[in-house]
C-alpha positions in Angstrom: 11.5 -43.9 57.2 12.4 -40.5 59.2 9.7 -41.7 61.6 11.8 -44.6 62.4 14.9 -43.0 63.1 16.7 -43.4 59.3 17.2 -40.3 57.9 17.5 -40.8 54.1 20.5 -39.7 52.0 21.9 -38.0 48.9 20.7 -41.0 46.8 16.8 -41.5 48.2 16.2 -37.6 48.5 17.2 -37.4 44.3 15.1 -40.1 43.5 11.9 -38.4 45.1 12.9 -35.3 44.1 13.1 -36.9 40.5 9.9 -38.7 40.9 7.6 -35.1 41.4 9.6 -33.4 38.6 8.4 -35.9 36.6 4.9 -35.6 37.6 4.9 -31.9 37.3 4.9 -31.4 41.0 8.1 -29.1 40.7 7.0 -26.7 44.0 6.9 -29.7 45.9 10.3 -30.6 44.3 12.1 -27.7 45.2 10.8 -28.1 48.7 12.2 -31.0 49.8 15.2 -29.9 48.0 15.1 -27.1 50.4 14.4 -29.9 53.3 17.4 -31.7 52.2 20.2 -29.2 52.8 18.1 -27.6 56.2 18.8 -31.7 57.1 22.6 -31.7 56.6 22.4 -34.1 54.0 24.6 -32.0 50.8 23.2 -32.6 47.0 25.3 -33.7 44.5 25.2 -32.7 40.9 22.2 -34.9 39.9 20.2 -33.5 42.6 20.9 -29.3 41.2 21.1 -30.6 37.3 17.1 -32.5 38.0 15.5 -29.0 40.2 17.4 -27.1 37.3 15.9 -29.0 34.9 12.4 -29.0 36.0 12.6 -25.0 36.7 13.3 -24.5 33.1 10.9 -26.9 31.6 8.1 -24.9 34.0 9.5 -21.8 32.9 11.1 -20.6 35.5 14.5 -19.7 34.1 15.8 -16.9 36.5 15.2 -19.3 39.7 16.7 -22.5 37.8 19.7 -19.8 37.0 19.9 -18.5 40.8 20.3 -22.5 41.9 23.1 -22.8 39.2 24.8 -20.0 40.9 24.4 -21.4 44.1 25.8 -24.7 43.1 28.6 -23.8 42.4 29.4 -21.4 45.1 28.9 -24.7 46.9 31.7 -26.3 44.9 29.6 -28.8 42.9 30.9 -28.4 39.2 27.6 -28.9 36.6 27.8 -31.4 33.7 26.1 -31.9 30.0 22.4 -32.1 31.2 22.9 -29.1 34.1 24.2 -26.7 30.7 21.7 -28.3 28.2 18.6 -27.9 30.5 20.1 -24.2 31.1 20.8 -23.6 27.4 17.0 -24.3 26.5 15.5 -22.6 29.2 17.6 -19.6 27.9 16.8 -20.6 24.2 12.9 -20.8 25.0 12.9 -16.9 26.3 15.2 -15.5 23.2 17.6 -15.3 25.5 20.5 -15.7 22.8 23.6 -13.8 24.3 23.1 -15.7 27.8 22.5 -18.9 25.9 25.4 -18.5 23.9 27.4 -17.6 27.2 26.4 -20.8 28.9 27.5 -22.9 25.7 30.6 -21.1 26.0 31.5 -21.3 29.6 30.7 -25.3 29.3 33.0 -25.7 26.3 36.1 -23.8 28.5 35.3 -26.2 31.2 36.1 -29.0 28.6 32.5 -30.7 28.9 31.8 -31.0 25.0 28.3 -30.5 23.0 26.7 -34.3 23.2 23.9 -34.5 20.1 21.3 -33.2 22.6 22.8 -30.0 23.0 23.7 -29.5 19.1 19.8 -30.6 18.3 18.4 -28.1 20.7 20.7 -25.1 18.9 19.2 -26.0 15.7 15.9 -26.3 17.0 15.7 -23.3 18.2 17.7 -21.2 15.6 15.0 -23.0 13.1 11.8 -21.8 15.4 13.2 -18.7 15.1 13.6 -18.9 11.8 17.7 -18.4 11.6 18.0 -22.2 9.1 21.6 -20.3 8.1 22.7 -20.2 11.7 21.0 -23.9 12.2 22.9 -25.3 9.1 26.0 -23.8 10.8 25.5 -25.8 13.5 24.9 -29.3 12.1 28.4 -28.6 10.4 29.9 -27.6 13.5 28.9 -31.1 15.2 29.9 -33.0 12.2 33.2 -31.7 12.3 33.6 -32.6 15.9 32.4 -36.1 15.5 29.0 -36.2 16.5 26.6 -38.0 13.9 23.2 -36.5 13.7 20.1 -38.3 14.7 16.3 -38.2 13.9 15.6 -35.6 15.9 18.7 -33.0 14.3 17.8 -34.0 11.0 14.1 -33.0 11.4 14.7 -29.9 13.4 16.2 -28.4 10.5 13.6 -30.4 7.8 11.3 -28.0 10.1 13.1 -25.0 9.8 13.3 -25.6 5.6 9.8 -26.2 5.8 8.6 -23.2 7.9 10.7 -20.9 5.0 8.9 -22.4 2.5 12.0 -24.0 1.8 10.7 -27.8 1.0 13.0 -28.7 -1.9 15.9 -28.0 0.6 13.8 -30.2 3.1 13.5 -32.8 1.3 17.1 -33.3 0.2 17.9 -33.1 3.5 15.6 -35.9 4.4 17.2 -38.2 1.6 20.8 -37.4 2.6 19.4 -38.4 6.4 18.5 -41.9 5.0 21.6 -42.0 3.1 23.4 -41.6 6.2 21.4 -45.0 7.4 19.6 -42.9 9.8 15.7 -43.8 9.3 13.1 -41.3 9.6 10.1 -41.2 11.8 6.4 -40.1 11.9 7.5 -36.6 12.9 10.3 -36.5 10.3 7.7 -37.4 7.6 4.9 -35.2 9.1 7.5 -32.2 8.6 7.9 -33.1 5.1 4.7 -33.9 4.1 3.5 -30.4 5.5 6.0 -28.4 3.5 4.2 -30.3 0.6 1.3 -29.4 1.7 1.8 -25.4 2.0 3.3 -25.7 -1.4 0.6 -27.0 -2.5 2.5 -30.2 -4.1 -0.4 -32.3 -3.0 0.6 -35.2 -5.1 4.2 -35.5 -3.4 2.3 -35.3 0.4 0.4 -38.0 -0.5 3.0 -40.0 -2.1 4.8 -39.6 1.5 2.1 -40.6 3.5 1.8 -43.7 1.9 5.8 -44.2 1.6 5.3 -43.9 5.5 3.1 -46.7 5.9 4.8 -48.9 3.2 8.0 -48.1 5.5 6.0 -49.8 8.7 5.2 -46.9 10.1 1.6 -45.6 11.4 0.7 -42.1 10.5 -0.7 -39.8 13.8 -3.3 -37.8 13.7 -0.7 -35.2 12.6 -0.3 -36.9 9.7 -3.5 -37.3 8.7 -5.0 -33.8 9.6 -1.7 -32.3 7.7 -2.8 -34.3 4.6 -6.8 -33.5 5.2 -6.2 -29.5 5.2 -4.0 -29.9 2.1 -6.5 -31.2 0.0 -9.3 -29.0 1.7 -7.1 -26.2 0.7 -6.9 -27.2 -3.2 -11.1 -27.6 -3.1 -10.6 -31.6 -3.1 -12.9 -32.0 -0.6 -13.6 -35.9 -1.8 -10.4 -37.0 -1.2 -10.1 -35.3 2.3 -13.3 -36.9 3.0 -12.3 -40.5 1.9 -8.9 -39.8 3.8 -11.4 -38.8 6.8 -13.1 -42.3 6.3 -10.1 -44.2 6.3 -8.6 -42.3 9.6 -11.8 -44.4 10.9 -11.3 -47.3 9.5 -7.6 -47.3 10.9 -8.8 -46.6 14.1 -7.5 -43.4 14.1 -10.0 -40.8 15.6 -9.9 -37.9 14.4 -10.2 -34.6 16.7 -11.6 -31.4 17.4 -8.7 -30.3 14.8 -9.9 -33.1 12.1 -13.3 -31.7 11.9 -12.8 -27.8 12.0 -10.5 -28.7 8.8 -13.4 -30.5 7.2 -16.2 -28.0 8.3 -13.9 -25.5 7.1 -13.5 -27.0 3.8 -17.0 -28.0 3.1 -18.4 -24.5 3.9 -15.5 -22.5 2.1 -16.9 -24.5 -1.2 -20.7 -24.2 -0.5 -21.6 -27.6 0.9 -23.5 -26.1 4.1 -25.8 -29.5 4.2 -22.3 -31.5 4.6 -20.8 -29.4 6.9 -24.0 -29.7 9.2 -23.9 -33.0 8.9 -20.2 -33.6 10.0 -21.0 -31.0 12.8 -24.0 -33.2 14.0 -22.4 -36.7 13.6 -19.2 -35.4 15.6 -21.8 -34.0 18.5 -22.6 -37.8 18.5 -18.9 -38.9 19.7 -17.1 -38.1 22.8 -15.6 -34.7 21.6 -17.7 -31.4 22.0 -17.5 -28.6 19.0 -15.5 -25.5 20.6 -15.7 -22.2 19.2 -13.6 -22.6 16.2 -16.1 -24.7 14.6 -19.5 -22.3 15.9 -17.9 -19.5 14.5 -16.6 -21.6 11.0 -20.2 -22.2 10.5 -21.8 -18.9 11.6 -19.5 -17.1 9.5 -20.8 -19.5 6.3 -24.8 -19.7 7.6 -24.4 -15.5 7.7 -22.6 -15.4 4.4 -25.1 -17.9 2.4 -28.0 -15.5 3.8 -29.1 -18.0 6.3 -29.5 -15.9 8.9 -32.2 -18.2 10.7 -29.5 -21.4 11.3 -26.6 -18.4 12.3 -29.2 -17.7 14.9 -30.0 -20.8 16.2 -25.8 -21.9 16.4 -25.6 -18.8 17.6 -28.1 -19.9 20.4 -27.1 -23.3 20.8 -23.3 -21.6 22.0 -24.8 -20.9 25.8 -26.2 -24.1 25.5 -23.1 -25.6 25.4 -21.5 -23.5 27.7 -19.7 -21.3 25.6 -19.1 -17.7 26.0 -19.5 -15.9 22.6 -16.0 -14.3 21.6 -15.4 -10.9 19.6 -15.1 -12.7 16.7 -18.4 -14.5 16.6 -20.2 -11.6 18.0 -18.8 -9.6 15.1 -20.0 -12.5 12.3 -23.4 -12.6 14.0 -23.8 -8.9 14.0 -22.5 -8.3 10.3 -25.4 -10.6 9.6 -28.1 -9.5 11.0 -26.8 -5.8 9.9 -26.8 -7.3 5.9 -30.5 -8.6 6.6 -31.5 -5.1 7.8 -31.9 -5.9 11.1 -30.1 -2.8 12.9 -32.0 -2.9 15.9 -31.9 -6.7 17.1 -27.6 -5.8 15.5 -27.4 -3.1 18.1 -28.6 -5.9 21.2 -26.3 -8.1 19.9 -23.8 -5.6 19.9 -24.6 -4.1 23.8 -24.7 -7.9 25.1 -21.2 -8.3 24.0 -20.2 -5.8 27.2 -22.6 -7.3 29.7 -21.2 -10.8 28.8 -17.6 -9.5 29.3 -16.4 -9.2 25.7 -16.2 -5.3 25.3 -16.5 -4.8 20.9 -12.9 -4.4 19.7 -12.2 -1.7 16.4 -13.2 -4.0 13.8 -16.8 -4.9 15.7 -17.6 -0.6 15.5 -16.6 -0.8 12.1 -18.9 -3.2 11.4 -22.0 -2.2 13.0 -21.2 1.3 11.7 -20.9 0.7 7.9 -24.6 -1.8 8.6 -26.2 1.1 10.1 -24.4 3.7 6.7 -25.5 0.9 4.6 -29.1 1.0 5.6 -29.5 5.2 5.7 -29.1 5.5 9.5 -26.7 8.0 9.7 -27.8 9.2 13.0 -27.0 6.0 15.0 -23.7 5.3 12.8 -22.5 8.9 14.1 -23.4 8.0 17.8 -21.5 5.3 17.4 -18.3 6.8 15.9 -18.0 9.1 18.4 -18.6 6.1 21.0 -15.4 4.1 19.7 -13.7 7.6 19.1 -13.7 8.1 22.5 -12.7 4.6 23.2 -9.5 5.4 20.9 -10.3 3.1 18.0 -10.3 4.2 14.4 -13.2 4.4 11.9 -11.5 2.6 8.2 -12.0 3.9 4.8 -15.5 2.1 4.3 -16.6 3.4 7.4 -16.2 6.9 7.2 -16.6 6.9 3.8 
């Protein structure tokens, strides 16, 4: 187009510039913004409000700030989305007194709080864990007209939820469908995890199947949510036959489905299930991560099956993995129960030449197998070693 002699305007420039925000490509964004003005041709408030925008969702608040600035010294006045993208970007670095600023400079400028700038606030007061302030400002937007929608009512079902508050939760959520506004998998995902975590099993999985009499098709959200509720209650038959149907449904499940499971079946003693679930999900398309090694280390090591820690322990390089502090830790606290101080102690040393130094907790370990087993004079060496590394020996340690 350039080539040719026709030098695009305010309106193509956007619409590129839109396109690679879109696609992540925000450094390629910002440069043909750049481009644009070097080119004579000026950008108009879509143009700042979509760079702005894509600067904050990337993080980069203090540049997305410096091109509001810079805006408006060029006489282009911001509207709704320029402020709410602002506001967030603010919100997401608990940057409350400049948030609050912003809101308060748009409102003297007469541009009004639409319902995405009102859901953010209570979003983000309810991550934070402020519901009081949140609740303060779904009255606020009710008294100025705005009707709440899916996403403010479940914002603050959220925040209920993550203060253990699901009674207050769930009135909210009927008053929502009292007000003819319908809820969605996320608003009934909210809900059924504050069941869940109060462990009010019955009422999650009298939602879930609400959810699906209502038309709607639980997520894998909903599903894992429900799954780790029953694992938690030792109903490991029902989280299983709730794991079938996921299947059946064509729901797969994920890495997050089956650490749940593993979890579950090795907190309650069925090792032969767990290695089972392990091996048939080593069948599908998804590879175990380190969540699910160390789940089942931790259970092989505490069972006394030191021979099958060994071999997952083994099987981790196959895989590629690099052995974190954690697993090291479980793997040596093993081998240190069994007596076996000196292949504990290479375990131990490899964890530096792999690049994952022994944190306090790993000394403390190795230090109260080596006490356990009357070898006080390698237990010393070593609490001068992580003395001089400034960690601290605990009570069973020193003891």
């Amino acid at each position: 187009m350039v080539a040719r002699g026709c030098q695009p305007d305010v309106h193509t420039y956007t619409t590129i510039i839109n396109g690679l925000c879109k696609i992540g490509e925000t450094a390629a964004a910002a440069g043909l913004f750049k481009k644009m003005g070097e080119a004579g041709c000026q950008p108009d408030v879509v143009t700042y409000s979509t760079i702005i925008d894509s600067l904050c969702k990337d993080r980069r608040v203090n540049e997305a700030l410096y091109i509001f600035s810079y805006m408006k010294a060029k006489g282009i006045s911001p509207n709704i989305f320029t402020y709410n993208s602002l506001i967030q970007g603010l919100c997401n670095f608990s940057r409350w007194r400049e948030a609050s600023a912003m809101l308060n400079e748009m409102m003297s400028l007469n541009i009004m709080p639409n319902i995405v700038t009102f859901s953010l606030l209570i979003n983000i007061f309810c991550k934070e864990g402020n519901v009081f302030e949140a609740q303060g400002v779904l009255k606020t937007m009710t008294e100025m007209g705005v009707e709440p929608n899916v996403v403010t009512y479940s914002s603050l079902m959220n925040g209920y939820s993550l203060q253990a508050e699901v009674v207050e939760a769930r009135k909210l959520f009927d008053v929502m469908i009292t007000k003819g506004c319908k809820p969605d998998v996320f608003s009934y995902n909210i809900l059924i995890n504050g069941y869940c975590k109060a462990k009010r099993i019955g009422e999650a999985k009298q939602l879930f199947n609400e959810m699906i009499h209502q038309g709607l098709t639980p997520d894998i959200v909903s599903y894992n949510t429900l799954i780790d509720g029953l694992c938690q209650l030792g109903r490991l038959t029902e989280a299983h036959d709730l794991f079938k149907n996921m299947l059946t449904n064509g729901n797969l499940p994920d890495l997050c489905t089956y650490s749940i499971l593993l979890d579950g079946f090795c907190k309650q003693g069925y090792l032969a299930k767990a290695f089972r679930l392990f091996r048939a999900m080593q069948s599908t398309y998804l590879k175990p991560n380190m969540v699910m090694y160390n789940i089942l280390i931790d259970a092989m090591c505490k069972s006394g099956n030191l021979k099958e820690a060994r071999k997952l322990f083994s099987e981790l390089f196959v895989q590629g993995l690099q052995p974190n502090v954690q697993i090291y830790t479980t793997i040596i606290n093993g081998l240190c129960k069994e007596g076996l101080l000196d292949e504990a102690l290479e375990a131990f040393r490899n964890m530096e030449e792999d690049g994952c130094p022994p944190n306090e907790f790993s000394y403390n370990v190795i230090i109260r197998g080596f006490l356990h087993h009357k070898d006080e004079s390698r237990a010393v060496q070593l609490i001068g070693e992580m003395r001089e590394k400034g960690f601290v020996a605990d009570a069973g340690t020193t003891a």
